[in-house]
Each structure stands twice: as C-alpha cells, then as structure tokens.
N, C-alpha and C positions, 0 to 999 in steps of 0.2 A: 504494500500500500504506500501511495504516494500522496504530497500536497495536491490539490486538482493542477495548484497555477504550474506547478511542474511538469504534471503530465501533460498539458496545453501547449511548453515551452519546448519539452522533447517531443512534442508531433513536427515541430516544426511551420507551426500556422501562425505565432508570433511571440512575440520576445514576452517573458515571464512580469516584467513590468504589463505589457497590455493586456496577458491573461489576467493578471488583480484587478483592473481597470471592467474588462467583462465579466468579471464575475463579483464585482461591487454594485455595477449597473443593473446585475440580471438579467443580462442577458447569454448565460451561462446554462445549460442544462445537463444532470447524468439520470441517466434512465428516465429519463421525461421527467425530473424535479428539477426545478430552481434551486440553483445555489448562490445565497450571496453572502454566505462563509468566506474568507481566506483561513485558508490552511483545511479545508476540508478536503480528508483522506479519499480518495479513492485507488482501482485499480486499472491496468493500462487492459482490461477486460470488459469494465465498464463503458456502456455507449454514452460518450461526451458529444454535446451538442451546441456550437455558439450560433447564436443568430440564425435558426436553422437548416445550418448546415452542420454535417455528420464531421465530425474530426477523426476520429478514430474507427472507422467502419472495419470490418472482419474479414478483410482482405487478405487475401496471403502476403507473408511478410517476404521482402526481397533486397538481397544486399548487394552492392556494387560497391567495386573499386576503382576507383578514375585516375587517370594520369590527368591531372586540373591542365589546361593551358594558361599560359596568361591571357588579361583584359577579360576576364571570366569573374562574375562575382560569385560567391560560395553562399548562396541564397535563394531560396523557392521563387523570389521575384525582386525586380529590382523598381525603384519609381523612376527611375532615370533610364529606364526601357534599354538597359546594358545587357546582354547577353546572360546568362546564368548557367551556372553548375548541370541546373536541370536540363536544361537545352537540348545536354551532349549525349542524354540518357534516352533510350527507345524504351519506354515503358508508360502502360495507362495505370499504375499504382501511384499513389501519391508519395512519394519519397523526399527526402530533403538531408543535406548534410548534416555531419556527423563533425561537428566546430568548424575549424574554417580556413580558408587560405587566404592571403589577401589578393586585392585584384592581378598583382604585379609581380605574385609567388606561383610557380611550377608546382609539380609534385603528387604524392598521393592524397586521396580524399576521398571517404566511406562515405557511400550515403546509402538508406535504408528509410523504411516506413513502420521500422520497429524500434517505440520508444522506449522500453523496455533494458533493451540494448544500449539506444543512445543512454540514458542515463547512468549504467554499470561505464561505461568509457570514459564518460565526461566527468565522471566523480572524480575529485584529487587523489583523493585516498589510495586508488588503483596505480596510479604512479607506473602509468602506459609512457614507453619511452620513444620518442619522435628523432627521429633523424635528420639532418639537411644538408645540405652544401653550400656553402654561401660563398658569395666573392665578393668582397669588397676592398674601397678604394685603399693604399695605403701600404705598406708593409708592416706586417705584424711582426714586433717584437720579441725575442725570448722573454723576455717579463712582462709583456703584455699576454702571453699565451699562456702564463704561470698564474697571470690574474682571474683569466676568465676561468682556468681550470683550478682555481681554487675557491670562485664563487663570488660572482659581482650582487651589490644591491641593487635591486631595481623596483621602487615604488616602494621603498621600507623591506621589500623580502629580498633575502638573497638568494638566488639561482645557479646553482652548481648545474656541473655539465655529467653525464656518461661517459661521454667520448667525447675526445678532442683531437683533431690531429690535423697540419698543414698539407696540403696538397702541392702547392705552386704556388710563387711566388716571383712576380715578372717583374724584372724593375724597372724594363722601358715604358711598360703601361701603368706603374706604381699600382698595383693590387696583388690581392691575396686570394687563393681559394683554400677555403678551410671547411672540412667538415665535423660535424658539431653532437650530440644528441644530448634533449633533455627529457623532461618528463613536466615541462611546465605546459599549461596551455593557455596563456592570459594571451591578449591581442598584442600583436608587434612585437611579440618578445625577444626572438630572435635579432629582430633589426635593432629593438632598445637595448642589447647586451652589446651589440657592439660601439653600438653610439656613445657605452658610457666608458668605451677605450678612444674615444673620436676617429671610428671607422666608419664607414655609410656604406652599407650594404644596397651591390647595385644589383644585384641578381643574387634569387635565393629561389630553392629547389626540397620540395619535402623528399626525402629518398625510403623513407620507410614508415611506419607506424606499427609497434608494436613486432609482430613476428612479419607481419606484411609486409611485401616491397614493389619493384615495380617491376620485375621481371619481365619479360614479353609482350611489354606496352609499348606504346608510343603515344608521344603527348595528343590529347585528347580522346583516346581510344577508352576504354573500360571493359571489364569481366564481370560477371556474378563469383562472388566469396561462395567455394564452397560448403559445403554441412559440416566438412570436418572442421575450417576456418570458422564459421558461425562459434562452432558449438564451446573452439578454443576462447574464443574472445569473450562468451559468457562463461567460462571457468574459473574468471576472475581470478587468474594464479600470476605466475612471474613472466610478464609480457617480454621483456628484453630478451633478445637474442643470446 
C-alpha cells in the first residue's frame, strides 16, 4: 500500500505536487469514491480515477529499454510540443519513464506502465547504480579526480562515486572523457559534480542502469526487458554489476 499522491506520480500522469492539488479539489476517485484525503493509502491494484479518466487501467504491464537520443524530453508530453521519450516507443499501453534524462543527455532509459516497479527503482534506499560517460571541457586533474572520488557536496549532501576512471584526455581540444557511476538520482547531478570542480560537461551519455546496458542498441532504437530482467529488478537485491 501506497500514498494515492504516489501512486498518481508513478503512473506517470503528473508530478506528485499536482496529484495533492487533485485530490484536494476532488477531483480524484479509487473504486468510484472520492478522495480528498492526502496520504490516503491505496494499492497500484486499485482503479484510480482523475477527472474521468482511468489512470491505472489493467492493462498488461510492458517494459522497454531505450537508447534516449538527444533533443528528446524524458516525459509523457511536452507543452513546448518537443519530441518525447514516448514518440520513439511503438506501443498503444500507456507507458512513461522511469526518472529521466535531460534533453541534451544520451543513454539508457526504462520506461514501463508499471508503477509498482517504478516506485521499488526510484526509492533511495535501493541504491540502483547508474553509469555515464561524460566529457567535459578542461583537463582533469590528479587531485581533482581524488576529489570527486572521495565525495563532493552538492546541495548540503555529498555524493560519492562507484566508479571512477579517465578515458582520454586531449589537450588540443582541452577536454576530458571520464566515466563515472553513482547511485544518486537528483536532477543535473552528474553535470553539478563537475561544475563544483569548474568542469562543464559538454556531452554526457547514460551507459548503464543497474545490471542493464546498452548492448545491441543504437541511439534511439529500444527492446522489451525481458521476464528474467523484470523479475531481477523487482528482487530489490544488489543492483551493481
């Protein structure tokens, strides 16, 4: 059992502030009652209803893995009529990402229409380890690379790395490729860890999630995860490679 505004925000229909907003208003329903509780438990079993339409209908649940392109937003819809995640996806289930990539990051990105799941991922606690590669401007440092692998602050928390390791470093282009893994998943983080070395990450690439990667993709291509991947990713055990 979950908060409702939780289970509204892992369907992916909208951000967890405007599910409290609908369901303050009343204009929220589970199993045909009104709720204008916040914090009223339910299950991702129960039929959720806003404004009448179905959010959670009992659709088969289907997961993908996407190699994100850039100029792509990681969002069911965009108001700025920008391309989106969904686009690239051939399916009539309702699916939506599984957190996010920014517009101008590569990489992997789960999306599914089971909240259930999204919620076991997106928890901290699970401490699912993310991969990248990033290259930015600048030559990194041997003590600059001893900083970030011993834990920068970022917004009062500090953010330790998994992995750390140089790739290249070009000195007629003055940049770095470095690949990176953490287990954070706040927004910008990657590119705020090195901004707080004065590096500006000009290209960043997710390379993994978790045991997943991106084997036999090519940017904008995707696969369905299969039942053995599903079933690892709800075992909630030691996701790092």
């Amino acid at each position: 059992m979950e908060r409702l505004q939780k289970v509204i925000a892992s369907s992916g229909y909208c951000s967890r502030r405007k599910a409290e907003e609908f369901i303050l208003n009343g204009q929220v329903k589970v199993n045909n009652e009104v709720i204008t509780k916040l914090g009223t438990k339910v299950s991702y079993e129960d039929e959720i209803v806003i404004n009448n339409e179905v959010i959670n209908s009992k659709e088969d649940k289907e997961y993908y893995l996407l190699y994100k392109p850039t100029k792509t937003i990681s969002s069911v819809k965009d108001e700025k009529n920008r391309p989106t995640v969904i686009d690239l996806i051939k399916t009539k289930a309702r699916i939506y990402p599984i957190g996010r990539l920014d517009y101008d990051t590569t990489g992997l990105l789960l999306l599914t229409n089971d909240g259930e799941l999204t919620n076991i991922l997106s928890h901290p606690k699970n401490k699912i380890e993310k991969v990248y590669t990033a290259k930015v401007k600048g030559i990194i440092t041997p003590l600059e690379f001893m900083q970030i692998k011993k834990g920068l602050k970022i917004d009062n928390r500090v953010v330790k790395t998994t992995y750390l390791k140089i790739r290249k470093q070009n000195i007629d282009t003055n940049t770095t490729t470095i690949t990176i893994g953490i287990v954070e998943g706040r927004n910008h983080i990657v590119k705020k860890l090195f901004s707080q070395i004065n590096h500006e990450v000009i290209k960043l690439k997710r390379d993994s999630y978790a045991f997943l990667d991106l084997k036999g993709l090519k940017i904008g291509e995707y696969r369905k995860l299969t039942v053995k991947e599903v079933k690892k990713l709800y075992s909630n055990g030691e996701f790092s490679k």
